[in-house]
C-alpha positions in Angstrom: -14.4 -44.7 65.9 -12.2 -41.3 65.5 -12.3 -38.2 67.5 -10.2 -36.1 65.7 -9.8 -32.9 64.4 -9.2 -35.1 60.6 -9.9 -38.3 60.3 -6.8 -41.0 59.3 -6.8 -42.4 55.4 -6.6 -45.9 56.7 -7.0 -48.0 59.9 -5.6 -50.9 58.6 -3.0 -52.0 60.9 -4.1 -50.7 64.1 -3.8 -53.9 66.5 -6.7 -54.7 69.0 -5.5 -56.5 72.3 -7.1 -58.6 75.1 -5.0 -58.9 77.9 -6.8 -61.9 80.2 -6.5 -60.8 84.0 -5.5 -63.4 86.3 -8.2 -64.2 89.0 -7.4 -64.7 92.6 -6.1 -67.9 92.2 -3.4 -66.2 89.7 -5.1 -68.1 86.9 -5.9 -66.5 83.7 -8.5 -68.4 82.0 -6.3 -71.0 81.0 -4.5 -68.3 78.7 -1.4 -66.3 79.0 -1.1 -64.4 75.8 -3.4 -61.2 74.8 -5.8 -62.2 72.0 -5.1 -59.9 69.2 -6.8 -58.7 65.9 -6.1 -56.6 62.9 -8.2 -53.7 62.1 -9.7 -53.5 58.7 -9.4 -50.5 57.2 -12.9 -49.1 57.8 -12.0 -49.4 61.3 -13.7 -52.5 61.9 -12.4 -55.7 63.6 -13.0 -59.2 64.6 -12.0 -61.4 67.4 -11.8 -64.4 67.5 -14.3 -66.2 70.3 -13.3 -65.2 73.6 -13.8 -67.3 76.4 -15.4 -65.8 79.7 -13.5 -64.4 82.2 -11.6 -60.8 82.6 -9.8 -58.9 80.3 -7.7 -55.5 79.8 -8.2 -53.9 76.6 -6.0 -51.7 74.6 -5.1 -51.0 71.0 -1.5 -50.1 69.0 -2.8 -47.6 66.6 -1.5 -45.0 63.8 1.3 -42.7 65.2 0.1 -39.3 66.7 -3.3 -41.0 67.9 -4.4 -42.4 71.2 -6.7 -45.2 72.7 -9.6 -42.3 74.2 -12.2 -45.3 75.5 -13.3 -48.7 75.1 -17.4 -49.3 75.7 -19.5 -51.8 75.8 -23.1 -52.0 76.6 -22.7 -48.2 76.9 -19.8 -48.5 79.8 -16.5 -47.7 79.7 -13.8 -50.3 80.3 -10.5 -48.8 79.5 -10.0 -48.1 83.5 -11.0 -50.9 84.7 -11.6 -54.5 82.9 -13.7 -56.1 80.5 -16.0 -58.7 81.7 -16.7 -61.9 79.8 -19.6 -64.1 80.6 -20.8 -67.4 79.0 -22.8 -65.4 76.2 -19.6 -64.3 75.2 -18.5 -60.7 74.0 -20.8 -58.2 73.2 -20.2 -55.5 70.5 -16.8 -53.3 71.7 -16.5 -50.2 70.2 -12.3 -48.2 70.7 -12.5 -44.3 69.9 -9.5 -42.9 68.9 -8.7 -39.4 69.3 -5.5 -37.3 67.8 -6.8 -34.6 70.2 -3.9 -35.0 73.1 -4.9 -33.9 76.4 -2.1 -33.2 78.9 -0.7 -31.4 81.9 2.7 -29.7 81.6 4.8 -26.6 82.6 8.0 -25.9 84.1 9.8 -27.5 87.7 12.1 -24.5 89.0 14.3 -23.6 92.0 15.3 -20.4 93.4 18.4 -20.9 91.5 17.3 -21.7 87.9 15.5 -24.9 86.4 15.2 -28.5 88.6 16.2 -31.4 86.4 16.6 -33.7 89.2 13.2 -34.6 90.3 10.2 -36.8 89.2 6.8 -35.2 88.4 3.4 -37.4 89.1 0.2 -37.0 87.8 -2.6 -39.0 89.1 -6.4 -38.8 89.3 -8.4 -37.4 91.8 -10.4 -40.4 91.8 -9.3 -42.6 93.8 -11.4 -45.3 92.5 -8.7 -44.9 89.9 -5.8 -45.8 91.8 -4.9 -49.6 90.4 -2.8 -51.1 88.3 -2.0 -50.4 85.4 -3.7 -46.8 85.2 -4.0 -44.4 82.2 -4.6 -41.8 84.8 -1.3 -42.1 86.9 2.0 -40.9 85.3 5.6 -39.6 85.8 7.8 -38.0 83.8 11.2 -36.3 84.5 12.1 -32.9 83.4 14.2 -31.4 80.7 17.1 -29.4 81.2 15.0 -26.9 81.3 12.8 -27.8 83.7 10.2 -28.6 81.2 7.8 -31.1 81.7 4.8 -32.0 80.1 2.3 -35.5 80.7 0.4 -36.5 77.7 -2.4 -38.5 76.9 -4.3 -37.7 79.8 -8.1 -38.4 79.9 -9.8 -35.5 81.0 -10.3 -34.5 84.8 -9.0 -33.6 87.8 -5.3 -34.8 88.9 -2.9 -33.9 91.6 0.5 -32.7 90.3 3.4 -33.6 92.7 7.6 -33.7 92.4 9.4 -36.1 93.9 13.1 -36.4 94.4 12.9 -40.4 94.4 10.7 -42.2 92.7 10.2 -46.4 92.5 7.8 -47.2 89.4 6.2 -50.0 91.7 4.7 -46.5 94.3 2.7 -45.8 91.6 0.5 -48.8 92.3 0.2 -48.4 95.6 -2.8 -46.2 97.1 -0.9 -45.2 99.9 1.9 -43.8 98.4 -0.5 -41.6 96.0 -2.5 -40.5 99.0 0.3 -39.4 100.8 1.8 -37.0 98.0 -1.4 -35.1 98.1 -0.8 -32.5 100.7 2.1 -30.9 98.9 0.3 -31.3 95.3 -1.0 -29.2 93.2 -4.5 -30.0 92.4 -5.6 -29.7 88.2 -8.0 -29.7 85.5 -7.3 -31.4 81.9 -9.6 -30.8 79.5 -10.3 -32.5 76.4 -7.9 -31.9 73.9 -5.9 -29.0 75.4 -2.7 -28.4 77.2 -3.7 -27.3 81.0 0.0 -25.1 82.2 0.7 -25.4 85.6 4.6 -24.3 87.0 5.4 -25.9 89.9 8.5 -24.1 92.2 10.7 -26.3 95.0 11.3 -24.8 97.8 8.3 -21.6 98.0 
C-alpha cells in the first residue's frame, strides 16, 4: 500500500524480508537467513510458507520511499516482531510512504557551528527502547552544523548531542535514559520537517 503524495509507476522490485529472531536459547527456528520475496508490480507479494516462530520485518523499496508500517490482524509490527504460530502467517500488509518525516536544525557554539559532536533522536516511549529501533538515531553534523534525522515515524523524541558516542549505547535503556535531562524534548509529525537548533554550552 502507498502513502504518498503520487503514487510509484511500478512496485516490481521492491524486496520483502523476514528476518527470524533468535529465541532465548539463541536458536532461530532452525533458520539463519531472512526469507525474501519479490513484489509484483501491483504491489502484491507472496511468501513462501513460513514456519512458526518470531520474525522482524522490513522491505528494500523504490529510492525516495520508506517502510511507514507493517500490520497484521490490524496491529502494527514494524517496532516490535512478527509472531508466527502453527496456522501459519496471516495476511501482512507494508505501507509505503514518500512523505519523510524528520527532526533537524542546526548544533552551534558560542564561537560558530559544532561539527564535532553526535546528535540522538530517540522515542519518548520507552517501550521503544530495543534493538534494532526505527525510532532511535544518530547522525553527525555538517560543517555547518546542520543536521537533520529522517525517516522518523511520527511522535515525540528527545533530541540530545553527545561528544562520544558507541553505536552499541544506543541499545541500551540506560544509556537513553540518562541523556534525557539535558535533551530537548520534540514532536515529528507526519510528513513534515519539525526545526529544532540546539546550542552547547547555554
Amino acid at each position: 500500500a502507498a502513502d504518498a503524495t503520487t503514487s510509484p509507476a511500478s512496485l516490481a522490485g521492491a524486496r520483502v524480508s523476514l528476518q527470524p529472531v533468535p529465541d532465548s536459547d539463541r536458536r532461530s527456528n532452525g533458520l539463519s537467513s531472512p526469507i525474501t520475496t519479490i513484489a509484483r508490480a501491483d504491489g502484491g507479494f507472496d511468501l513462501p510458507s513460513v514456519i512458526p516462530g518470531a520474525y522482524r520485518v522490513s522491505a528494500t523499496l523504490p529510492a525516495g520511499w520508506w517502510l511507514r508500517s507493517a500490520t497484521t490482524n490490524g496491529a502494527d509490527v514494524l517496532d516490535g516482531t512478527l509472531a508466527v504460530d502453527a496456522n501459519g502467517l496471516a495476511d501482512l500488509t507494508l505501507t509505503m510512504s514518500d512523505r519523510h518525516s524528520s527532526v533537524g536544525g542546526r548544533l552551534t557554539t558560542a564561537s560558530g557551528p559544532a561539527t564535532d559532536y553526535f546528535l540522538v533522536a530517540f522515542t519518548s516511549e520507552r517501550t521503544l527502547w530495543r534493538p534494532p529501533s526505527r525510532r532511535v538515531r544518530s547522525v553527525r553534523p555538517a560543517t555547518s552544523g546542520a543536521f537533520d534525522l529522517t525517516d522518523l515515524p511520527p511522535g515525540q523524541y528527545y533530541l540530545a548531542a553527545l561528544k562520544d558516542l558507541d553505536a552499541a549505547d544506543l541499545e541500551d535503556p540506560a544509556f537513553l535514559e540518562s541523556l534525557i535531562p539535558a535533551a530537548a524534548l520534540v514532536t515529528v509529525e507526519e510528513g513534515k520537517r519539525t526545526v529544532q537548533d540546539l546550542r552547547i554550552g547555554g
